[in-house]
C-alpha positions as CSV (number, residue, x, y, z in Angstrom):
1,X,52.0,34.6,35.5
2,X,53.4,32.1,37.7
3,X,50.0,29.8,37.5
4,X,50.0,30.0,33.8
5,X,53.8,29.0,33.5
6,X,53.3,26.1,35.9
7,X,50.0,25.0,33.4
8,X,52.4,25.8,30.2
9,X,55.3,23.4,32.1
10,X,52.5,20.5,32.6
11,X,51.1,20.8,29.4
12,X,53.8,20.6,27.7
13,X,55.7,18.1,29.9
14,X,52.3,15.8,29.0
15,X,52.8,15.6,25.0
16,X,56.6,15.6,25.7
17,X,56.8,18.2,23.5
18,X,60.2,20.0,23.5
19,X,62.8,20.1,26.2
20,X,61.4,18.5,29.3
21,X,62.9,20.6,31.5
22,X,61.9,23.5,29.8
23,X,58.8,22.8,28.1
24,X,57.1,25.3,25.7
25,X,54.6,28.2,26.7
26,X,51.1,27.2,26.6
27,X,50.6,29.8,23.6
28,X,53.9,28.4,21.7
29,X,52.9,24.8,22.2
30,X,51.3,23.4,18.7
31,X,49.3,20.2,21.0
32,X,47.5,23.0,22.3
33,X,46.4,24.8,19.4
34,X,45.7,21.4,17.5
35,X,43.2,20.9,20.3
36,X,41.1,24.6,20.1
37,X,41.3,23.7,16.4
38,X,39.4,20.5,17.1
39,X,37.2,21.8,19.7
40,X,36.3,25.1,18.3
41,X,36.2,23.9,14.4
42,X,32.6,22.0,14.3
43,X,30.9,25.2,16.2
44,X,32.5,27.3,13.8
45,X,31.0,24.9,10.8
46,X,27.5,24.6,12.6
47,X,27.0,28.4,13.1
48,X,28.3,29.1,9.3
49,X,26.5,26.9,7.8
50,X,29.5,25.2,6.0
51,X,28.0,21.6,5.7
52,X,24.9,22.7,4.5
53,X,23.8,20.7,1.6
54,X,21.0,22.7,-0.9
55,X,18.6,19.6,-1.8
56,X,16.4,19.4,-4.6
57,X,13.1,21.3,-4.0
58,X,9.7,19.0,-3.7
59,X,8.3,18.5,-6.1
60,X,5.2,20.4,-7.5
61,X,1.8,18.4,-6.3
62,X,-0.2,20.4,-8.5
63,X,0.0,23.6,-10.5
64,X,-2.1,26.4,-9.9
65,X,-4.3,27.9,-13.5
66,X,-4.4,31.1,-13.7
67,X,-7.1,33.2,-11.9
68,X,-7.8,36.5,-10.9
69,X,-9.2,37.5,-7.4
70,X,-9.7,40.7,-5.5
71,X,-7.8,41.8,-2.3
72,X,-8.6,43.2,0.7
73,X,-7.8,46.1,-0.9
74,X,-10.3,45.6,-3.6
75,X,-6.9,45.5,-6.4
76,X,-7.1,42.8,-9.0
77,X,-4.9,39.7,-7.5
78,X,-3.7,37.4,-10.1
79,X,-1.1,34.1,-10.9
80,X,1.8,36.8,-11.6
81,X,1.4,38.2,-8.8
82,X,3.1,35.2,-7.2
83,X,6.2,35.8,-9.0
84,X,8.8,37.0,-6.5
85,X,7.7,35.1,-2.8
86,X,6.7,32.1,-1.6
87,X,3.0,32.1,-0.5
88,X,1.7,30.5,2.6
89,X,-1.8,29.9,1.9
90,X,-4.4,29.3,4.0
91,X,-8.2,28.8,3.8
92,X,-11.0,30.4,5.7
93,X,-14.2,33.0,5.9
94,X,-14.8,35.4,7.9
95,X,-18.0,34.6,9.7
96,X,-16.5,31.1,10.9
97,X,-16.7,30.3,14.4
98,X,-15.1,27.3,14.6
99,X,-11.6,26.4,12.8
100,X,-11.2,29.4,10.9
101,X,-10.3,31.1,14.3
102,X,-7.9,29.0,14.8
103,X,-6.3,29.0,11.6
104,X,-5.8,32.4,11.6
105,X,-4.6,32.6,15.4
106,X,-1.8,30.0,13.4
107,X,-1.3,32.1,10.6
108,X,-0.7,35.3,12.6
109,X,1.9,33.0,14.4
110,X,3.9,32.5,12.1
111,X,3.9,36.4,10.7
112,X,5.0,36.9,14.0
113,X,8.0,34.8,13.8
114,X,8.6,36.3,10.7
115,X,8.6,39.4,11.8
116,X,10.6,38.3,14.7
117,X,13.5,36.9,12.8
118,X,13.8,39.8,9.7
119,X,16.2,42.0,11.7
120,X,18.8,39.3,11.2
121,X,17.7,36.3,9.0
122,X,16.5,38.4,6.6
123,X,13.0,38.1,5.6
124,X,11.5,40.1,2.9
125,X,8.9,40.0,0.5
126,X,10.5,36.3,-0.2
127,X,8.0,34.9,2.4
128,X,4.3,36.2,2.3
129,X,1.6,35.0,3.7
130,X,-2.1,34.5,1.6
131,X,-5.8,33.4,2.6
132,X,-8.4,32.7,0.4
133,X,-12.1,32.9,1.7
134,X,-14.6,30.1,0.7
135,X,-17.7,32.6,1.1
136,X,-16.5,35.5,-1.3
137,X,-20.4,36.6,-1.3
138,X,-20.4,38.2,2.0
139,X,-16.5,38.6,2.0
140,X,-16.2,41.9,0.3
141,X,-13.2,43.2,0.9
142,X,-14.2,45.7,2.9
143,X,-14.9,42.7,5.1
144,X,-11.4,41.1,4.5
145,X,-9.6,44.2,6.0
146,X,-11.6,44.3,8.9
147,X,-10.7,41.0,9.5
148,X,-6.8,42.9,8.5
149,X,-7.5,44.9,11.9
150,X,-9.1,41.8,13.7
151,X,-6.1,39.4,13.8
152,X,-3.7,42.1,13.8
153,X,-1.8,41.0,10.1
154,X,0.7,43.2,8.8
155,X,-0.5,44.5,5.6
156,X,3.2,43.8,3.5
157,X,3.3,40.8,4.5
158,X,-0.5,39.3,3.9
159,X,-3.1,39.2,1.0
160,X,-6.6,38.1,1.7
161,X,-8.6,37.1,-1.7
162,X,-12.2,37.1,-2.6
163,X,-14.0,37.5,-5.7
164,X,-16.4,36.2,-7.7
165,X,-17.6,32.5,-6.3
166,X,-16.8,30.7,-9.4
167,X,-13.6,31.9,-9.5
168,X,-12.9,31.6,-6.2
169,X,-14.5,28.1,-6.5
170,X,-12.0,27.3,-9.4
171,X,-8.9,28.1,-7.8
172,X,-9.8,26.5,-4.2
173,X,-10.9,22.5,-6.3
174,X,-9.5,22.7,-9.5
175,X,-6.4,24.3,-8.5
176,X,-5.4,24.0,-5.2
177,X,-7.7,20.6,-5.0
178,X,-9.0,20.8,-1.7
179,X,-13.0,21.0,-0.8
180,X,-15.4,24.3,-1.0
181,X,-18.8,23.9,0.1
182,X,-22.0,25.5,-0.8
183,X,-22.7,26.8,2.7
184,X,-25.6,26.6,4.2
185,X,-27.1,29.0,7.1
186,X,-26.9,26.9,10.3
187,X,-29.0,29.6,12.2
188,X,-30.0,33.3,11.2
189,X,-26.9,35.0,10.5
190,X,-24.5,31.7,10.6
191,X,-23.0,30.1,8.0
192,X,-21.3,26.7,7.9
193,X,-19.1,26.2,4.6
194,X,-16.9,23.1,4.4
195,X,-13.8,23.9,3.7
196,X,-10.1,22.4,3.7
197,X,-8.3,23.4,7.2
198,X,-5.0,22.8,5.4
199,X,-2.0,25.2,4.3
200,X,-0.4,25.0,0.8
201,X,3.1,26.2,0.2
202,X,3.1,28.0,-3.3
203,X,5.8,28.9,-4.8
204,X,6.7,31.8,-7.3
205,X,4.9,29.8,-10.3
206,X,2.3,28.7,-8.9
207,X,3.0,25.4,-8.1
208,X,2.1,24.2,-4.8
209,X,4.9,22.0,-2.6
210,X,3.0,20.7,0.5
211,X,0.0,20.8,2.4
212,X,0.3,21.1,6.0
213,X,-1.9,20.4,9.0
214,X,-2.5,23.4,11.3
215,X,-1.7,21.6,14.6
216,X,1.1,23.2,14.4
217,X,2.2,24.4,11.1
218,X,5.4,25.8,11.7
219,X,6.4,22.3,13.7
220,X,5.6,20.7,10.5
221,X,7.3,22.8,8.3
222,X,10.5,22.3,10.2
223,X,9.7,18.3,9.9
224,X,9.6,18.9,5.9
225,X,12.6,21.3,5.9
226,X,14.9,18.1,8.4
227,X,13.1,15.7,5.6
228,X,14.6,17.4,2.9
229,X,17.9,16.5,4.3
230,X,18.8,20.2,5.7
231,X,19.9,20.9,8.7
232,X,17.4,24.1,8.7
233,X,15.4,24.1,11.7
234,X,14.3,26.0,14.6
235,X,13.3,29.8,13.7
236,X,15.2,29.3,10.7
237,X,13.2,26.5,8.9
238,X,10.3,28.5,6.7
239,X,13.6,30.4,5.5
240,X,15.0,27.3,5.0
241,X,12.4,25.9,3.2
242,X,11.9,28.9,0.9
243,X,15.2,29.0,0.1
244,X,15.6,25.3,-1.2
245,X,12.7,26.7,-3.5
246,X,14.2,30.1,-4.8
247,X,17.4,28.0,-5.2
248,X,15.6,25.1,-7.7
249,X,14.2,28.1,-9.3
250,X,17.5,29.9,-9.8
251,X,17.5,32.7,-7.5
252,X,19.3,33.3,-4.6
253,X,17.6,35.2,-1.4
């Protein structure tokens, strides 16, 4: 008691605040509340999110037309099956050796930091994850959820699409307009399809917001989100970024 009293009686003797001889408790003294207030208020307005300004969403590159697939669990997949989340959508096949690999080693990244922030940022459904192959002939989709089992993806989170070729061929030029190869058999057994090593952002109608590099995705993401003029970054940015869309579509998540 006798330590805080002498800290009360130089505090307040150093505003001159009340009678100098007696100056206020430290608790009673309105100099030192006014400086927690000042010290303490921008932390509060950083961790609630206060000055967070909701920018307009990007604008769609391209629409998607509508199409119907198959998924890995051989159910029809089509453009209203969108509605509700925002896909991230990558491109790949299953008997790749080289990028593919790594684009789904990315992919599975970021369901894992998904998964890693739903206990308290609150991702649902809102955020799925999609991958379309570029060799739907020998992607059945009995193949597809092997390749479920091989990376390890969490079946309500991820789709994997196959299908017929032209359809599949439709959606991966004419919608998404991004390269599909023919293939062509490198060695027995090996096939080497050009294909697009980007990742589209598709929202709930089918319009895609950005391509992304896989190098890494979620850094870039977070780049697009600070872009935007958000302050959403970190672990919070793909949120962040899906919600600037569910909020130019009307919804709140």
């Amino acid at each position: 008691m006798g330590a805080y009293r002498k800290a009360s009686d130089v505090f307040g003797s150093f505003f001159q605040f009340g009678d100098a001889a007696t100056p206020p408790l430290l608790h009673r003294n309105p100099w030192f509340w006014g400086w927690v207030l000042a010290f303490a208020f921008p932390t509060f307005v950083q961790v609630t999110g206060m000055t967070r300004q909701v920018p307009d969403a990007p604008e769609v590159m391209v629409e998607l037309p509508d199409f119907s697939l198959v998924d890995q669990n051989g159910e029809v997949f089509t453009k209203a099956d969108l509605e509700g989340s925002v896909h991230i959508t990558a491109f790949f096949f299953a008997s790749c050796t080289t990028v593919c690999p790594r684009i789904m080693a990315m992919m599975k990244g970021l369901q894992d930091k998904l998964e890693e922030q739903a206990p308290y940022a609150g991702y649902g459904d809102e955020i799925q994850l999609l991958a379309i192959t570029v060799d739907p002939k020998r992607d059945t989709p009995e193949v597809l959820r092997a390749e479920m089992e091989r990376y390890g993806l969490l079946e309500d989170r991820w789709t994997l699409l196959t299908g017929e070729r032209e359809a599949v061929h439709d959606l991966v030029t004419g919608g998404f307009k991004l390269i599909m190869g023919d293939g062509a058999e490198v060695e027995p057994g090996v096939f080497d399809i050009a294909h697009s090593n980007r990742v589209a952002i598709v929202d709930g109608h089918g319009g895609v917001r950005g391509f992304y590099g896989i190098e890494p995705v979620g850094n870039e993401i977070s780049l697009a989100g600070n872009r935007m003029g958000t302050d959403f970054d970190g672990p919070d940015a793909i949120r962040g970024w899906a919600n600037v869309i569910w909020k130019h579509q009307g919804k709140e998540k």
